[in-house]
C-alpha positions, 0 to 999 in steps of 0.5 A: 527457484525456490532459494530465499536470499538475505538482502540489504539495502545498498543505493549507489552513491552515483544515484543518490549525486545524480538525484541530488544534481536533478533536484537542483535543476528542478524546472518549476511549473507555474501556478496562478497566484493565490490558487493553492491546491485548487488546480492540484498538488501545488507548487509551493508542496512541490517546492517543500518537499524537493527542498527538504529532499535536497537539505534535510533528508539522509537516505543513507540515515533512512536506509540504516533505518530499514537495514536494522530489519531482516529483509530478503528476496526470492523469485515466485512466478518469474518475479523477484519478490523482497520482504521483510521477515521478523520473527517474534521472541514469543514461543508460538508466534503467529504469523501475518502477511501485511500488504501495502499499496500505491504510492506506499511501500511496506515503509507504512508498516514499519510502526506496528513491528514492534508491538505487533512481535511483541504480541507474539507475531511474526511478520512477513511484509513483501514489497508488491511486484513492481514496487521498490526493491522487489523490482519491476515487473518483465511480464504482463498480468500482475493483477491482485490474483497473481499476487495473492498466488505469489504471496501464498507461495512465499508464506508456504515456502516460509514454512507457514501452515496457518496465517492471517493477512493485513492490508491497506490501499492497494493491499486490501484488495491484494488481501481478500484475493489471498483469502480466496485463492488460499482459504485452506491456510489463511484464518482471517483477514483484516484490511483499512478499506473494503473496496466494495462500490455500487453497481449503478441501480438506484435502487441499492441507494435507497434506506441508507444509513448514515454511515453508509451516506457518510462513506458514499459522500466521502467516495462521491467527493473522491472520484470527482476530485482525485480519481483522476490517477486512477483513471490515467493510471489505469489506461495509459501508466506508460505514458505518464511513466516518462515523466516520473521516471526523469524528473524526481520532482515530478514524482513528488508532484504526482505521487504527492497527491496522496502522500499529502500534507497531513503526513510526516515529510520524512514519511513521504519522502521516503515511500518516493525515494524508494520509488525513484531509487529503485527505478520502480516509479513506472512499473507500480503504476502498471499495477493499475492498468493489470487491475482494471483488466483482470478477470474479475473473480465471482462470488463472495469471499468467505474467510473472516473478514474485519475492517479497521478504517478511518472516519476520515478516509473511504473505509467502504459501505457496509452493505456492498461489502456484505454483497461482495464478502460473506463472512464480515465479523468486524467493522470498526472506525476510528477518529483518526483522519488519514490513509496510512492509520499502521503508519500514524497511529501504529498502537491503535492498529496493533492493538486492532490486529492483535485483538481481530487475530488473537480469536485465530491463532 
């Protein structure tokens, strides 16, 4: 099973009415007045977003939008796999696998295609199993490896023998594993965040820098304030699934959480809308539960690893990152406040990325 298929979007006018009668008879939560976002993502966001996703948002603009790219699907490992593959004008185009994670979609990346091409790249960005167009997942055990593995087959299928990886959220985890799992093939990567965390001795504290204390407050403040998705999703997603998968203003509400307001609506209501249009809103959060039980693998990883993250984003401590990736050959922050950097500042991380893998290719 080893054919690569052409693929365009194409959503069934019946599920786009059927969404829409489903937001008119949005039942709202209630919310103590004057309380915000204190209890979570509010109504009032909710409320916005199911208006704007009624009134003002085109699907059929978006998947246009999307369709002027070259996408196409192939099955790895039992899965439906989709991606998009854009191939650069340059001669010697070199190319790079970018990875997404939870709640985006490959839609984060979709702002770097054309300088990076440009550049001279050819870009394969794949939806993760059990993400949007690739699909739910049927079988259990689609952890960071097994789809690190899938994403080594999908680049040696495409006939790619040399080739860096990029990733963010969910995906830079997904992009250190590649390296480990295929370092005969990929040169280098380059990820957002580097998701290497304390193991509890106090000991490990001591001495740091500001910038280490700068990155643990921003995690500190994260897990006592927003890790509770993590926590359910990697418990019990089946569970909370029922409830996005029927209500599409219900998925506003949760995956708005991390898609917040400092993000273009049309940003975020198009990584939801694939969620729901796809019927993948339950599956991506198995994601989780695969993770949290996975066979953690040993040792560093050794392919050359460069972070580009945020300030105002947890882009990791620099010395647990040295702990668990040997080869760390940048690490670089940027004054610019968000998770999605390739989506809102898209020249700066193309230029990141050409300048990190130039030195490779």
């Amino acid at each position: 099973m080893t054919t690569i298929t052409p693929f365009r979007i194409n959503v069934d006018q019946a599920d786009l009415d059927d969404l829409q009668d489903r937001l008119a008879r949005t039942r709202w939560a209630d919310q103590i007045p004057g309380s915000g976002d204190t209890y979570g993502v509010s109504v009032d966001r909710v409320r916005h977003l199911v208006n704007y996703w009624r009134d003002g948002f085109d699907w059929r603009e978006v998947e246009a939008k999307l369709n002027a790219y070259p996408q196409f699907t192939t099955e790895i490992d039992g899965q439906n796999i989709h991606f998009l593959h854009v191939k650069s004008e340059r001669d010697n185009a070199f190319p790079l696998i970018l990875t997404h994670g939870w709640p985006g979609t490959f839609v984060e990346f979709l702002g770097v295609i054309a300088p990076l091409t440009a550049a001279g790249y050819d870009l394969v960005i794949p939806s993760v199993p059990g993400y949007g167009f690739s699909g739910t997942t049927t079988d259990a055990g689609w952890d960071d490896t097994r789809i690190a593995k899938a994403w080594a087959e999908l680049m040696s299928r495409l006939g790619y023998e040399k080739y860096g990886a990029v990733g963010n959220d969910g995906g830079a985890q997904i992009s250190p594993e590649l390296g480990r799992v295929d370092p005969e093939h990929v040169v280098a990567v380059q990820v957002s965040q580097v998701y290497a965390f304390p193991t509890g001795d106090p000991a490990e504290l001591a001495d740091l820098t500001d910038e280490e204390a700068q990155s643990l407050a921003t995690l500190d403040w994260f897990v006592k304030n927003k890790m509770g998705f993590n926590i359910l999703q990697s418990q019990q997603p089946q569970t909370l699934a029922h409830a996005i998968m029927d209500s599409p203003a219900g998925l506003v509400g949760w995956n708005g959480q991390l898609l917040g307001p400092d993000l273009d609506d049309d940003f975020v209501l198009t990584n939801i809308a694939i969620h729901w249009l796809t019927g993948t809103a339950g599956s991506a959060i198995r994601h989780y539960f695969e993770k949290s039980r996975a066979e953690q693998p040993t040792g560093p990883t050794t392919v050359p690893l460069a972070l580009s993250g945020s300030v105002g984003d947890f882009h990791g401590i620099r010395r647990f990152a040295d702990r668990d990736h040997s080869n760390i050959v940048s690490w670089r922050t940027h004054e610019v406040y968000t998770h999605y950097l390739h989506h809102v500042a898209p020249e700066l991380m193309a230029g990141e990325i050409t300048e990190f893998f130039g030195q490779y290719r």
